[in-house]
C-alpha positions as CSV (number, residue, x, y, z in Angstrom):
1,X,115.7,141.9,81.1
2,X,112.4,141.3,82.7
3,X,109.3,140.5,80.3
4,X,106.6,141.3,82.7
5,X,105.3,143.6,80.0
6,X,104.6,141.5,77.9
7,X,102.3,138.8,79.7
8,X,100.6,142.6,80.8
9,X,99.8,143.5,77.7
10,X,98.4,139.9,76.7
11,X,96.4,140.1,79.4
12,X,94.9,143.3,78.5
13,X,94.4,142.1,75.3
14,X,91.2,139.8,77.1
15,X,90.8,141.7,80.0
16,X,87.7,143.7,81.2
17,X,87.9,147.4,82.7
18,X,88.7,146.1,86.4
19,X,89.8,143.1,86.1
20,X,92.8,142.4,88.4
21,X,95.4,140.3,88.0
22,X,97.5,138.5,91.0
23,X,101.1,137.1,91.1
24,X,101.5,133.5,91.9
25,X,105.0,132.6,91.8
26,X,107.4,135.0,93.9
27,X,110.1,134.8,91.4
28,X,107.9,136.6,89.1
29,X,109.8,140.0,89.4
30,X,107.6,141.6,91.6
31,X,108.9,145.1,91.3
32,X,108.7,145.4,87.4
33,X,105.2,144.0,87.9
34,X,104.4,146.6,89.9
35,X,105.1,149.3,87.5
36,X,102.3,148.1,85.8
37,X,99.4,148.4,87.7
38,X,96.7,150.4,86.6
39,X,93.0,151.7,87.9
40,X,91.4,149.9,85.3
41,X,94.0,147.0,85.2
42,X,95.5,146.5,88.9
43,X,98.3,143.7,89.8
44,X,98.7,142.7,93.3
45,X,100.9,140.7,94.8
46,X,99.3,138.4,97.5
47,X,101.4,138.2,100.8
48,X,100.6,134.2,101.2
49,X,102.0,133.5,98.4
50,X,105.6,135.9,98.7
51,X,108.5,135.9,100.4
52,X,109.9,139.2,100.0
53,X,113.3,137.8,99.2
54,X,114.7,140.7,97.7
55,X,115.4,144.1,99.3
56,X,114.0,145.9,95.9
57,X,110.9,144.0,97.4
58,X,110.6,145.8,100.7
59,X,109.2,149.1,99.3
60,X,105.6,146.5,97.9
61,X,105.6,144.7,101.0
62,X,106.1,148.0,103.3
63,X,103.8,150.8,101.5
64,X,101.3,147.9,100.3
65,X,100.1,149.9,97.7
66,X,99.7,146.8,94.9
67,X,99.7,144.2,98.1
68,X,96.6,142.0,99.5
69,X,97.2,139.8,102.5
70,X,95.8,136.5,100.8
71,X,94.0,136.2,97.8
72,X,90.4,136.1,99.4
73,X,90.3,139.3,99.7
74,X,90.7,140.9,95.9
75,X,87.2,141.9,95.6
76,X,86.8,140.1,92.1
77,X,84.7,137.6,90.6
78,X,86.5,137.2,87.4
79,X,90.8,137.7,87.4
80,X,93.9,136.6,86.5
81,X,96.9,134.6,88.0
82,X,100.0,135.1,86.6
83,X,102.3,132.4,87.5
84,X,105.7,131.0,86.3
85,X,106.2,129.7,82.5
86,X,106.1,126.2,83.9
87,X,103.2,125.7,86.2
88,X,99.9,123.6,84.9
89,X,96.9,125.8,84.7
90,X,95.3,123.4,86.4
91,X,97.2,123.0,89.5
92,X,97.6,127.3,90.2
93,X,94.5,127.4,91.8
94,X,91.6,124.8,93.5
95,X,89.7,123.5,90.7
96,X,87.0,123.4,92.9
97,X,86.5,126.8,93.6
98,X,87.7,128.5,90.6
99,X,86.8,127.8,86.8
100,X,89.6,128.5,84.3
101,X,88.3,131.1,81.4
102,X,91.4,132.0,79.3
103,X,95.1,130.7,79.5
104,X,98.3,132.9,78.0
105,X,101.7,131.3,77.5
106,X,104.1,133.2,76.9
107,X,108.1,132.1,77.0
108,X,108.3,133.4,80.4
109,X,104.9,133.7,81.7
110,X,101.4,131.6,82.0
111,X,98.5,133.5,82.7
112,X,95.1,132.2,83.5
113,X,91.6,134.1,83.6
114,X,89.9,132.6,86.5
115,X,86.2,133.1,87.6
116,X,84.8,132.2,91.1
117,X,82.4,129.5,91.4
Protein backbone atom coordinates (compact mmCIF):
# COMPACT_ATOMS: atom_id res chain seq x y z
CA UNK A 1 0.00 0.00 0.00
CA UNK A 2 1.34 3.38 -0.80
CA UNK A 3 0.31 6.41 1.66
CA UNK A 4 1.04 9.18 -0.67
CA UNK A 5 -2.48 10.28 0.09
CA UNK A 6 -2.19 10.94 3.07
CA UNK A 7 0.89 13.41 3.39
CA UNK A 8 -1.44 15.10 0.21
CA UNK A 9 -4.11 15.66 2.11
CA UNK A 10 -2.07 17.11 5.15
CA UNK A 11 -0.58 19.26 2.94
CA UNK A 12 -3.74 20.65 1.69
CA UNK A 13 -4.83 20.96 5.01
CA UNK A 14 -2.02 24.32 5.06
CA UNK A 15 -1.82 24.88 1.63
CA UNK A 16 -2.82 27.90 -0.47
CA UNK A 17 -4.77 27.78 -3.98
CA UNK A 18 -1.37 27.20 -6.05
CA UNK A 19 0.86 26.15 -3.95
CA UNK A 20 2.99 23.29 -5.48
CA UNK A 21 4.46 20.74 -3.88
CA UNK A 22 7.88 18.77 -5.15
CA UNK A 23 9.23 15.21 -4.45
CA UNK A 24 12.51 14.97 -2.84
CA UNK A 25 13.40 11.55 -2.29
CA UNK A 26 12.88 9.18 -5.49
CA UNK A 27 11.68 6.30 -3.50
CA UNK A 28 8.75 8.35 -2.78
CA UNK A 29 6.40 6.44 -5.14
CA UNK A 30 6.40 8.68 -7.83
CA UNK A 31 3.46 7.26 -9.77
CA UNK A 32 0.81 7.27 -6.90
CA UNK A 33 2.10 10.80 -6.35
CA UNK A 34 1.20 11.68 -9.46
CA UNK A 35 -2.34 10.79 -9.38
CA UNK A 36 -2.66 13.53 -7.16
CA UNK A 37 -1.83 16.46 -8.79
CA UNK A 38 -4.16 19.06 -9.12
CA UNK A 39 -4.56 22.81 -10.80
CA UNK A 40 -4.92 24.30 -7.63
CA UNK A 41 -2.51 21.74 -5.82
CA UNK A 42 0.22 20.47 -8.48
CA UNK A 43 3.12 17.83 -7.50
CA UNK A 44 6.06 17.61 -9.56
CA UNK A 45 8.72 15.52 -9.61
CA UNK A 46 12.05 17.33 -10.21
CA UNK A 47 14.45 15.44 -12.72
CA UNK A 48 17.75 16.32 -10.53
CA UNK A 49 16.61 14.80 -7.90
CA UNK A 50 15.15 11.18 -9.78
CA UNK A 51 16.33 8.40 -11.15
CA UNK A 52 13.57 6.88 -12.91
CA UNK A 53 14.34 3.44 -11.52
CA UNK A 54 11.21 1.96 -12.20
CA UNK A 55 9.58 1.20 -15.59
CA UNK A 56 5.99 2.39 -13.94
CA UNK A 57 8.20 5.61 -13.91
CA UNK A 58 8.87 6.00 -17.66
CA UNK A 59 5.34 7.30 -18.53
CA UNK A 60 6.30 10.84 -15.76
CA UNK A 61 9.60 11.09 -17.02
CA UNK A 62 8.51 10.62 -20.88
CA UNK A 63 5.07 12.74 -21.22
CA UNK A 64 6.50 15.27 -18.31
CA UNK A 65 3.22 16.30 -17.59
CA UNK A 66 3.91 16.61 -13.44
CA UNK A 67 7.99 16.82 -14.30
CA UNK A 68 10.32 20.01 -13.98
CA UNK A 69 14.00 19.65 -14.97
CA UNK A 70 15.41 21.04 -11.55
CA UNK A 71 13.73 22.74 -8.95
CA UNK A 72 14.62 26.43 -10.05
CA UNK A 73 12.29 26.41 -12.29
CA UNK A 74 8.66 25.80 -10.33
CA UNK A 75 7.56 29.25 -10.56
CA UNK A 76 6.75 29.46 -6.70
CA UNK A 77 7.67 31.59 -3.98
CA UNK A 78 6.07 29.59 -1.26
CA UNK A 79 5.96 25.38 -1.63
CA UNK A 80 6.46 22.19 -0.36
CA UNK A 81 9.05 19.33 -0.42
CA UNK A 82 7.93 16.20 0.33
CA UNK A 83 10.77 13.96 1.25
CA UNK A 84 11.26 10.58 2.98
CA UNK A 85 9.94 9.90 6.70
CA UNK A 86 13.55 10.20 7.86
CA UNK A 87 15.22 13.14 6.39
CA UNK A 88 15.87 16.46 8.79
CA UNK A 89 13.84 19.36 7.69
CA UNK A 90 16.79 21.18 7.87
CA UNK A 91 19.11 19.43 5.68
CA UNK A 92 16.20 18.96 2.45
CA UNK A 93 16.91 22.15 1.14
CA UNK A 94 19.91 25.19 1.55
CA UNK A 95 19.04 26.94 4.56
CA UNK A 96 20.37 29.79 3.00
CA UNK A 97 18.09 30.19 0.35
CA UNK A 98 15.03 28.81 1.61
CA UNK A 99 13.07 29.58 5.05
CA UNK A 100 11.09 26.58 6.51
CA UNK A 101 7.31 27.67 7.18
CA UNK A 102 5.40 24.41 8.16
CA UNK A 103 6.69 20.82 8.74
CA UNK A 104 4.26 17.47 8.53
CA UNK A 105 5.35 14.14 9.74
CA UNK A 106 3.66 11.58 9.02
CA UNK A 107 4.79 7.62 9.56
CA UNK A 108 5.84 7.65 6.09
CA UNK A 109 6.21 11.03 4.94
CA UNK A 110 7.90 14.60 6.08
CA UNK A 111 6.67 17.52 4.41
CA UNK A 112 8.09 20.96 4.69
CA UNK A 113 6.46 24.41 3.50
CA UNK A 114 9.37 26.27 2.20
CA UNK A 115 9.39 30.07 1.13
CA UNK A 116 12.23 31.64 -1.04
CA UNK A 117 14.36 34.12 0.52
Amino acid sequence: KGYSKEIVMDIRAFSEDGEPAVLKDGGLQEYDFSFYSTEKNPIYIVDEWTDYPWGSTYPLRDYRATTIEKLSDLKADKFWVIASKDAKASEVLDPEKYDILTTIRNDHHLAIEYKVK
